[in-house]
C-alpha positions as CSV (number, residue, x, y, z in Angstrom):
1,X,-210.3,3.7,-197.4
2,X,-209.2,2.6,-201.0
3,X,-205.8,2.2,-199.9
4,X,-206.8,-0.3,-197.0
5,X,-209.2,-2.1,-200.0
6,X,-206.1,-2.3,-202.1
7,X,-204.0,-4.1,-199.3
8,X,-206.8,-6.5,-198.4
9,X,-207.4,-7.5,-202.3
10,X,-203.9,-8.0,-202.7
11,X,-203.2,-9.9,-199.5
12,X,-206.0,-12.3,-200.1
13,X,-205.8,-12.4,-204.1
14,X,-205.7,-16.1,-204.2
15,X,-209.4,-16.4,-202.9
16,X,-209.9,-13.9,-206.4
17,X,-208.4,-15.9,-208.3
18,X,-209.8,-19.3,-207.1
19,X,-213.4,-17.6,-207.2
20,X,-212.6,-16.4,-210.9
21,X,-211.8,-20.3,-211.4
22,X,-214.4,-21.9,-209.8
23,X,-217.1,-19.3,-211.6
24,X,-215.7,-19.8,-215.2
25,X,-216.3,-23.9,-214.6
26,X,-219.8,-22.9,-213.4
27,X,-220.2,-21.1,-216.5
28,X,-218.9,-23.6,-218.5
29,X,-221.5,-26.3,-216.8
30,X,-224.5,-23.8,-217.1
31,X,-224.1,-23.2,-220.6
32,X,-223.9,-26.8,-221.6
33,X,-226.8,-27.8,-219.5
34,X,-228.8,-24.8,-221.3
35,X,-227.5,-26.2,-224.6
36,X,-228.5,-29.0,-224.1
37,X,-232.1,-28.9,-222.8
38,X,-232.7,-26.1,-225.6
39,X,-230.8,-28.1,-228.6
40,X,-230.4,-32.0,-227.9
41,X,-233.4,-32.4,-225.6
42,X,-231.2,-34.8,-223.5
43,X,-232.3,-33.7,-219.9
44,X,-230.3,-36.8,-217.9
45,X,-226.7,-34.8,-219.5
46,X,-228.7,-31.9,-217.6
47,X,-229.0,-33.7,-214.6
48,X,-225.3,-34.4,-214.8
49,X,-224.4,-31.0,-215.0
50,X,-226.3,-30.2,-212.3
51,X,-224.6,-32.8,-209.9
52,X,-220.8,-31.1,-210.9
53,X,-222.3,-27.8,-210.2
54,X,-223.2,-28.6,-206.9
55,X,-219.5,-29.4,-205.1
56,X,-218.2,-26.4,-206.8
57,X,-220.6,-24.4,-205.2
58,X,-220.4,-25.8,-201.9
59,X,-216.5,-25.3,-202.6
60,X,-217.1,-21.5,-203.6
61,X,-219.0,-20.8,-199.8
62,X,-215.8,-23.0,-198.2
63,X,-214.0,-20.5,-200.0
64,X,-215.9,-17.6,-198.3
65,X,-215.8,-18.3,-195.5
66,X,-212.1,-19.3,-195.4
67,X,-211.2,-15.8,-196.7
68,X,-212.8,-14.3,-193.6
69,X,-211.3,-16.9,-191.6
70,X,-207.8,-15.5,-193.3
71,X,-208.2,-11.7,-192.9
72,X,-209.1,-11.7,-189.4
73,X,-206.9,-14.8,-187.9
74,X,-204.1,-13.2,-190.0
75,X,-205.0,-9.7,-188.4
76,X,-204.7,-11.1,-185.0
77,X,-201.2,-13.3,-185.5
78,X,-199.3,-10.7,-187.4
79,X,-201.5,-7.6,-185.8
80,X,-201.9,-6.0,-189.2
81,X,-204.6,-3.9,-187.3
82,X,-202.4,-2.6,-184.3
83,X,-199.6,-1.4,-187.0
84,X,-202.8,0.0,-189.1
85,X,-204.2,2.1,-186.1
86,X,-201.1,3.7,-185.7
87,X,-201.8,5.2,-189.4
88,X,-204.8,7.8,-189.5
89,X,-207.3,5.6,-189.8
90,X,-209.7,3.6,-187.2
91,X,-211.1,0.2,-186.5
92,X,-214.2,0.9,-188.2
93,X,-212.4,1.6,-191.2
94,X,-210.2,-1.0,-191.4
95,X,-213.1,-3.9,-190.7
96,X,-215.6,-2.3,-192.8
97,X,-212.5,-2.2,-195.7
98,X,-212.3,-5.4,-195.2
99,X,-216.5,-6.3,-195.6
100,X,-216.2,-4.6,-199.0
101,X,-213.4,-7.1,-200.3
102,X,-215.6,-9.6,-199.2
103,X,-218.4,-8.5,-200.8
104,X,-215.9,-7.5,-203.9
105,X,-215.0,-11.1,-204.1
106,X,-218.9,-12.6,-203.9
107,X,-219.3,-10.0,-206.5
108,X,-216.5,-11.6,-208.8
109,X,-219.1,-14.6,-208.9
110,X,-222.4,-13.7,-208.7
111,X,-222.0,-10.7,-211.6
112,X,-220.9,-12.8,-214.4
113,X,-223.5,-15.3,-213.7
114,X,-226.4,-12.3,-213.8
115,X,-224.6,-11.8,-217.1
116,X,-224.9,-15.1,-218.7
117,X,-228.1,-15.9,-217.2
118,X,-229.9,-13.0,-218.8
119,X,-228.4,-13.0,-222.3
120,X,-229.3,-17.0,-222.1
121,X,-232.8,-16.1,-221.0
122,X,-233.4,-13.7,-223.6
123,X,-232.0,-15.8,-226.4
124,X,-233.1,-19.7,-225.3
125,X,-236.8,-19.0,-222.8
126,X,-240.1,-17.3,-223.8
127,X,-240.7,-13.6,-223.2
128,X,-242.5,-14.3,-219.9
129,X,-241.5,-11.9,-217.3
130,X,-241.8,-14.8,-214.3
131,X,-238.3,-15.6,-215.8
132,X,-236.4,-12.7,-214.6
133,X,-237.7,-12.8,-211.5
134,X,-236.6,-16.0,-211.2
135,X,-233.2,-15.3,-211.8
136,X,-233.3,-12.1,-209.3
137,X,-234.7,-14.3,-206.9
138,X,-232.0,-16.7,-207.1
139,X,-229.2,-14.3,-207.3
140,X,-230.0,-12.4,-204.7
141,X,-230.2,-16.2,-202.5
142,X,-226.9,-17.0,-203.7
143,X,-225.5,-13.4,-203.1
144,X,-226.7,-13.3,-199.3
145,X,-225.7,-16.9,-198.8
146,X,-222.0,-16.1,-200.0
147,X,-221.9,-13.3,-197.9
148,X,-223.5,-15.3,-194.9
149,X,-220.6,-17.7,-195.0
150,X,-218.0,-14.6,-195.3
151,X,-219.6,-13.0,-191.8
152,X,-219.0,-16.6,-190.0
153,X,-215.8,-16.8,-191.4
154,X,-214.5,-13.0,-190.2
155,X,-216.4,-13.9,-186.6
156,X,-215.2,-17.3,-186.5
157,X,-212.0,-15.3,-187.4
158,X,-210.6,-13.4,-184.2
159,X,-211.5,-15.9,-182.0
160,X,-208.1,-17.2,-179.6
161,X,-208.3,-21.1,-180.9
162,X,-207.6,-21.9,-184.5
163,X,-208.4,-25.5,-185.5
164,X,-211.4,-26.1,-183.3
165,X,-213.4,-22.6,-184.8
166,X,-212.1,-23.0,-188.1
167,X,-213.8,-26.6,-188.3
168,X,-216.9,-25.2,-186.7
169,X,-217.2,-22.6,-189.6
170,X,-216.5,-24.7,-192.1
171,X,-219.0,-27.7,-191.0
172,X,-221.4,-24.7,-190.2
173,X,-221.0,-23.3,-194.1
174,X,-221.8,-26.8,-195.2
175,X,-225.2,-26.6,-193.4
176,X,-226.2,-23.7,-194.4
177,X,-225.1,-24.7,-197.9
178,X,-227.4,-28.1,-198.2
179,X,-230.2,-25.7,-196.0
180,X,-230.7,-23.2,-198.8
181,X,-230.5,-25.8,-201.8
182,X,-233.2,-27.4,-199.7
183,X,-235.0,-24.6,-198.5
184,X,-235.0,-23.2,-202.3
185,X,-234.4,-18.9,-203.1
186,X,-237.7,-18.0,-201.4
187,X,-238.3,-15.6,-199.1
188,X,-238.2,-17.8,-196.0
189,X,-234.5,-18.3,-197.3
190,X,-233.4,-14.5,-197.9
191,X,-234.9,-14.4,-194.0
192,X,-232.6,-16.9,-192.7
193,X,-229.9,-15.2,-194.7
194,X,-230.2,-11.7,-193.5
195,X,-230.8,-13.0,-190.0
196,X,-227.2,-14.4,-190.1
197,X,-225.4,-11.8,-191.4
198,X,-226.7,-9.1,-189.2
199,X,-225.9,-11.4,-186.5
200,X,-222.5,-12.3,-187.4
201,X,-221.6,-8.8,-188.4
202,X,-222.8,-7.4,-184.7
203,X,-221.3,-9.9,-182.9
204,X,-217.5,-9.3,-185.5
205,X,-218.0,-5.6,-184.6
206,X,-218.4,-6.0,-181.2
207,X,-215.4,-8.4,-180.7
208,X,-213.3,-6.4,-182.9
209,X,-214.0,-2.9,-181.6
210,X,-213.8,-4.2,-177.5
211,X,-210.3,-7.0,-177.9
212,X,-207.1,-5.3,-177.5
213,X,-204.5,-5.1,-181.2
């Protein structure tokens, strides 16, 4: 199972790499919109910052949900999978392999970003325990709505066409995108979240498990 890991991190290292990019310029944008509210009071710079942050987010889920495009439309061109079974291992192992690097990847962003977030809370907003929840609350939204755009992208994936699915994920990541920043990180958004995944990851395993390599 770590060996398959390996092979799908390294095959798709690029979407690492761009997601260590885009999550250093969030980072970058968070901290001077903190700094700014805390130190300069100038909350339209805020606003500003903001704004940027929202394309590179949207961007980040694009990014998502290409990489599942990628593993499982590359899977089926080259079959990667039918030369795979002939190893000791099985379907279920290779797919779910390639879940964690998905996850792995969502990880890459939404871990540093817990990081700065508490050490920023503890040093810039009062002791008032309604602040970490907050930032559970919306980590947990951005978590599940990363990996929501991964599971359209791997069932979107392995379908026979290539231009007219890939579109539909892509327009159906931006969506979901503008859905949750309207919808918020409440529980009515988490709902629509899990909802998706499960649904996308039954219908990938079924698809996967029953097409021929």
């Amino acid at each position: 199972m770590i060996t398959l890991i390996k092979r799908e991190i390294r095959d798709h290292n690029v979407y690492f790499l761009g997601a260590i990019i885009l999550t250093a310029i969030l980072i970058c944008l968070t901290v001077f919109m903190a700094y700014n509210i805390v130190y300069q009071y100038d909350h339209e710079d805020s606003v500003t910052y903001i704004g940027l942050s929202l394309p590179v987010i949207v961007i980040l889920m694009i990014g998502f949900s290409g990489m599942g495009i990628s593993q499982m439309y590359t899977d089926r061109t080259r079959k990667i999978s039918a030369f795979l079974s002939t190893l000791p291992v099985n379907r279920s192992q290779i797919l779910f392999a390639r879940i964690v690097t998905g996850i792995l990847a969502i990880l890459v962003v939404v871990l540093p970003f817990i990081i700065i977030s508490t050490v920023m809370t503890y040093l810039f907003a009062p002791p008032i325990p309604i602040f970490f929840g907050m930032i559970f609350d919306i980590f947990a939204v951005i978590f599940l709505l990363g990996f929501a755009c991964y599971c359209l992208g791997l069932m979107t994936g392995w379908t026979a066409g290539k231009i007219a699915p890939t579109l539909g994920c892509l327009a159906l990541t931006f969506i979901l995108t503008s859905l949750i920043i309207v919808k918020g990180f409440g529980p009515c958004a988490k709902g629509i979240l899990i909802l998706i995944i499960v649904t996308c990851l039954i219908r990938t395993w079924q698809k996967f498990m029953s097409t021929s390599l």
